[in-house]
MIGU-855218 format. One line per field, with one value per residue (C-alpha): y, z, x; residue number from 1. Coordinates in steps of 0.05 Angstrom, whole numbers, always signed. Last residue first. Layout:
MIGU-855218
yy	c(Y, ...)
zz	c(Z, ...)
xx	c(X, ...)
n	c(NUM, ...)
end
This chain:
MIGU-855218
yy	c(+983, +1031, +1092, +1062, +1057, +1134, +1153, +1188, +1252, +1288, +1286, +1324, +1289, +1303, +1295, +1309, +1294, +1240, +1305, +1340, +1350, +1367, +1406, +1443, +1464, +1509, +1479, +1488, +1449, +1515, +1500, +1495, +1518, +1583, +1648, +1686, +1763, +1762, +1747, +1747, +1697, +1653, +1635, +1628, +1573, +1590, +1557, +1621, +1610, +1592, +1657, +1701, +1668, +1699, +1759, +1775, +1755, +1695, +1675, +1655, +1599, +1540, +1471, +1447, +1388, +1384, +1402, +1388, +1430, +1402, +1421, +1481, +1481, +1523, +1590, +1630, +1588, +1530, +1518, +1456, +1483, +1481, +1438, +1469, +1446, +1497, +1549, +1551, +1606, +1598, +1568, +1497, +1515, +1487, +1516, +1459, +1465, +1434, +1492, +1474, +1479, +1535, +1530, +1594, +1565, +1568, +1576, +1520, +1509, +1438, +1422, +1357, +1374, +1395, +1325, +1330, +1353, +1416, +1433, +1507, +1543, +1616, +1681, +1687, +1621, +1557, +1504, +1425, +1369, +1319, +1250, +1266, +1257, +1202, +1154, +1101, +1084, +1104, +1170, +1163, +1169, +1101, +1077, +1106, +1062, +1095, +1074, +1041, +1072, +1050, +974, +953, +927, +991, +1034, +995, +996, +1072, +1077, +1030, +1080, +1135, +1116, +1083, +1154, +1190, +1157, +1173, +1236, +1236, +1197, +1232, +1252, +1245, +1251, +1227, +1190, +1140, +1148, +1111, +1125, +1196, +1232, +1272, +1283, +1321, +1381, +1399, +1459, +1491, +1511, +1531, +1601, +1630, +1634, +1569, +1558, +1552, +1603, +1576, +1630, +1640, +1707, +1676, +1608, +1570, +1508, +1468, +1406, +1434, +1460, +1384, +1377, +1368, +1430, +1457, +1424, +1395, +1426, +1389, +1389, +1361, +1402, +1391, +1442, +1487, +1524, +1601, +1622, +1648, +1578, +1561, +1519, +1448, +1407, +1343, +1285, +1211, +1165, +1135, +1143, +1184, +1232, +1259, +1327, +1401, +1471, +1482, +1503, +1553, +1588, +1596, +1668, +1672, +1734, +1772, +1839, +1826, +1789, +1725, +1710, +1663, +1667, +1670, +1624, +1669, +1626, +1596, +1604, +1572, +1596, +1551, +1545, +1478, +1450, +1494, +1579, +1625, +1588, +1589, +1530, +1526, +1532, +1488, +1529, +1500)
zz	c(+740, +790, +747, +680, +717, +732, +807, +853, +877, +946, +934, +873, +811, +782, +841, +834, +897, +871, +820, +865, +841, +774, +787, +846, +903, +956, +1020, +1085, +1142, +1184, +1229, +1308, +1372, +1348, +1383, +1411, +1397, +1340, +1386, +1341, +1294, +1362, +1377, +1300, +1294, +1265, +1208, +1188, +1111, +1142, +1182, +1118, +1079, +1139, +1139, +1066, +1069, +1035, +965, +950, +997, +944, +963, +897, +851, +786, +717, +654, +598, +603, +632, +644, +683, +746, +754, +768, +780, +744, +709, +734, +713, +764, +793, +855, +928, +957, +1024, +1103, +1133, +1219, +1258, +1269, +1267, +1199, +1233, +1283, +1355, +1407, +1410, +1418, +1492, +1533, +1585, +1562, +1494, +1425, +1362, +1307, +1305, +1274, +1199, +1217, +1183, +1120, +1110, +1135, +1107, +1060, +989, +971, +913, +912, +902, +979, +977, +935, +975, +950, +997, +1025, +1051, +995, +1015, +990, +996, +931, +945, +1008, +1013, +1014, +1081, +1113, +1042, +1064, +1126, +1199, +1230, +1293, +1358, +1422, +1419, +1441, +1368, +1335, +1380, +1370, +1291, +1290, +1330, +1286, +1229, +1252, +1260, +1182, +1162, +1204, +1172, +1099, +1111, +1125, +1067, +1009, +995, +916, +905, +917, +981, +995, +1051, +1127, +1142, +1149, +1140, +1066, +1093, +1153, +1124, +1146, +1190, +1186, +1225, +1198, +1190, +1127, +1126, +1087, +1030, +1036, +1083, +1150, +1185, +1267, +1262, +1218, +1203, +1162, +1111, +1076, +1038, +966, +987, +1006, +1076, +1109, +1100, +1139, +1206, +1232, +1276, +1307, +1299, +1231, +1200, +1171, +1124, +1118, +1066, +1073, +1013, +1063, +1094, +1152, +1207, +1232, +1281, +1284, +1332, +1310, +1295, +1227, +1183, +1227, +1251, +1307, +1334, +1351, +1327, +1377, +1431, +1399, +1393, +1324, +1298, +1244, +1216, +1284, +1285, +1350, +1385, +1407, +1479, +1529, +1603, +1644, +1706, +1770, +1788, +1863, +1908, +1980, +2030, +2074, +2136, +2153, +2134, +2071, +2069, +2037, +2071, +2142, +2191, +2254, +2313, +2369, +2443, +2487)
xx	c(+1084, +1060, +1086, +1042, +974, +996, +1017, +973, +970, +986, +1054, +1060, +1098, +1162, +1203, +1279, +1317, +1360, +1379, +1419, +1480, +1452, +1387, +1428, +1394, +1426, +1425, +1392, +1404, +1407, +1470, +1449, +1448, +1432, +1432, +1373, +1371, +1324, +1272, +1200, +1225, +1234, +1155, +1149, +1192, +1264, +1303, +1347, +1305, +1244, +1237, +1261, +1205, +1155, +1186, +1191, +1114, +1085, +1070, +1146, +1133, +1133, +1132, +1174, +1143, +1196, +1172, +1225, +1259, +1327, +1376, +1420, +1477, +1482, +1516, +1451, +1402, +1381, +1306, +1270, +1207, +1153, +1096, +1069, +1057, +1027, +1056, +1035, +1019, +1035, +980, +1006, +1074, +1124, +1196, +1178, +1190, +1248, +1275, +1348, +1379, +1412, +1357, +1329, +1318, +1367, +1352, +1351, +1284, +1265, +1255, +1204, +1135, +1176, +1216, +1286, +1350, +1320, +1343, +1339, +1316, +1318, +1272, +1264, +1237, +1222, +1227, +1259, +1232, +1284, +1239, +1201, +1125, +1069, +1139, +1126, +1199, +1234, +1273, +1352, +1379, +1382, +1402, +1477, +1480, +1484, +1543, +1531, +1571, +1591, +1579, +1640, +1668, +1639, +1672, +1740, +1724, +1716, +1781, +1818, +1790, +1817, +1880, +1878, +1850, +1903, +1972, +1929, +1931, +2003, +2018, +1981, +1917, +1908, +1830, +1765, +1776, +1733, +1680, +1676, +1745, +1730, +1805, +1782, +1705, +1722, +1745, +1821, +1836, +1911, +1977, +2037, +2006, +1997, +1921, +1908, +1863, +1787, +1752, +1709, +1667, +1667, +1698, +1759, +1771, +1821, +1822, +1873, +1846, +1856, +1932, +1952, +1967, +2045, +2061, +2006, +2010, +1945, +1889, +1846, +1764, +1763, +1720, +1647, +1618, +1563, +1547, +1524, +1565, +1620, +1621, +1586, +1634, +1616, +1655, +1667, +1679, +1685, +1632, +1650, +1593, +1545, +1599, +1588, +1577, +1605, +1578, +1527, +1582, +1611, +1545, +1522, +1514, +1559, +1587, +1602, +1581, +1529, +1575, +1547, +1529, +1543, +1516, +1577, +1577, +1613, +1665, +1654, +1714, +1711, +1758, +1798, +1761, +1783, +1701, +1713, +1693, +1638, +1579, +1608, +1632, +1602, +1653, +1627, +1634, +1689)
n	c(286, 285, 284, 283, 282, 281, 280, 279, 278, 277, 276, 275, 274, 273, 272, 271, 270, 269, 268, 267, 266, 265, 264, 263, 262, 261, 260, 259, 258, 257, 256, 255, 254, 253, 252, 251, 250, 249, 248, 247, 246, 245, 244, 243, 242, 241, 240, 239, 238, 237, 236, 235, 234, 233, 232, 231, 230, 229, 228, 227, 226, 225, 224, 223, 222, 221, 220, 219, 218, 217, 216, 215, 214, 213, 212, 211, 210, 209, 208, 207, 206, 205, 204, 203, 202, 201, 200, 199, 198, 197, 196, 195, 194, 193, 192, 191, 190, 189, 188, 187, 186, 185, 184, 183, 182, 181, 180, 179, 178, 177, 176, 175, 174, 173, 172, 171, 170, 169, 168, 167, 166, 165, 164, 163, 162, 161, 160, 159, 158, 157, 156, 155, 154, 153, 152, 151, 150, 149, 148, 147, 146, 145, 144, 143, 142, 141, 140, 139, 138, 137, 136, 135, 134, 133, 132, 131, 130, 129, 128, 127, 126, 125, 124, 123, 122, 121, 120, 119, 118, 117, 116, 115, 114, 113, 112, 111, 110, 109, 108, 107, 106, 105, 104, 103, 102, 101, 100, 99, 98, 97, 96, 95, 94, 93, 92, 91, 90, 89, 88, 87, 86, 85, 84, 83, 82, 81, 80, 79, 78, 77, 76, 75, 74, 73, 72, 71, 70, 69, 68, 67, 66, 65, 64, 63, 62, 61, 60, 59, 58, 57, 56, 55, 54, 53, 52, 51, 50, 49, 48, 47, 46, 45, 44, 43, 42, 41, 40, 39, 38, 37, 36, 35, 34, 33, 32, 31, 30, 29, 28, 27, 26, 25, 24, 23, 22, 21, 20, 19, 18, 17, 16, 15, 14, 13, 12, 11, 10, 9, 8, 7, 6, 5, 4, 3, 2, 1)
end
């Protein structure tokens, strides 16, 4: 009796083996967004929980909760939707609906009426925020953490001028990372600031509002200006991209750009009124 040896395609019994083909993913190329689904997810720093973030039709993005809860029983300013990877306020008509993240987070204060069953899911959430805490599975991340240090030679959020807007970055400029994703279906780990790519000045301008804002006023604030480069090039910061993946259009993004659009009023923590690379008046130290 000759040994049988079992073949690739089948199990030790023979039974066949069935491998699913692995799908590269792709975005659709008249889709509004083009994050991957699977770039959209993360934790909360406050409370630790999942969430998922959506661009707005302004270009915003926000933080949903990543369920979805019944409609009556939300309050018509928390209801969201999404269509073609973009989240809407208001509901769709369906008894189903998003909520943003920041209304069940137990780590803020609500800043409105949110009623019962919102309130049910806040206290939820926060015994499972205090269980992860309790077996050392997450540490929230203080609010100070974020705010730039005193006497800092650069602000820890710089404000850019480009592509005739303001815009408020999350990170310091030699740390805005690439957003796009690599052939190994992870983010670029490379800088949107390259080593050889042209760089723009540090400029003291008027703090004048854009178009909606509220005036204020007259005052200079320090903004790294780009407006002196190419279309391309300010196009390149504004999608978040290193140079290596402004030349392939075609890659999706792991990521949201952490761009947002700067408001004197909102934003005025972030108001610098003196360049980084000088030095403060005998009066400033004091």
């Amino acid at each position: 009796m000759h040994p049988k040896t079992a073949s690739a395609s089948c199990h030790w019994d023979g039974s066949p083996r069935t491998t699913r083909p692995r799908r590269p993913l792709r975005v659709t190329a008249t889709s509004p967004s083009r994050l991957l689904r699977t770039g959209q997810s993360s934790r909360c720093r406050q409370c630790g929980h999942l969430i998922e973030r959506y661009e707005c039709a302004d270009q915003q993005p926000i933080a949903l909760h990543p369920a979805e809860l019944d409609a009556s029983q939300i309050p018509a300013p928390c209801r969201w939707h999404l269509s073609g990877g973009v989240a809407y306020p208001q509901g769709d008509g369906s008894p189903w609906c998003r909520i943003p993240h920041y209304a069940l987070c137990p780590g803020r204060t609500p800043t409105a009426q949110i009623g019962p069953y919102i309130e049910a899911l806040r206290r939820q959430l926060a015994v499972r925020t205090r269980r992860l805490i309790d077996t050392g599975q997450f540490t929230p991340t203080p609010p100070a953490a974020c705010e730039p240090p005193a006497g800092s030679a650069r602000p820890a959020r710089p404000v850019v001028q480009l592509l005739l807007g303001r815009y408020l970055a999350d990170a310091p400029l030699g740390a805005i990372r690439c957003v796009a994703q690599t052939r190994h279906r992870h983010r670029c780990p490379h800088h949107v600031l390259g080593p050889t790519s042209p760089r723009g000045v540090w400029a003291l301008l008027p703090a004048s509002p854009q178009r909606g804002q509220l005036a204020l006023p007259a005052a200079l604030m320090a903004v790294y200006d780009l407006s002196r480069l190419t279309y391309a090039e300010q196009l390149r910061w504004r999608t978040q991209r290193c140079p290596a993946h402004a030349a392939t259009p075609g890659a999706a993004d792991l990521a949201l750009a952490g761009w947002q659009v700067f408001d004197p009023l909102l934003h005025a923590a972030h108001l610098h009124t003196r360049l980084p690379h000088t030095r403060p008046t005998r009066g400033e130290e004091a």
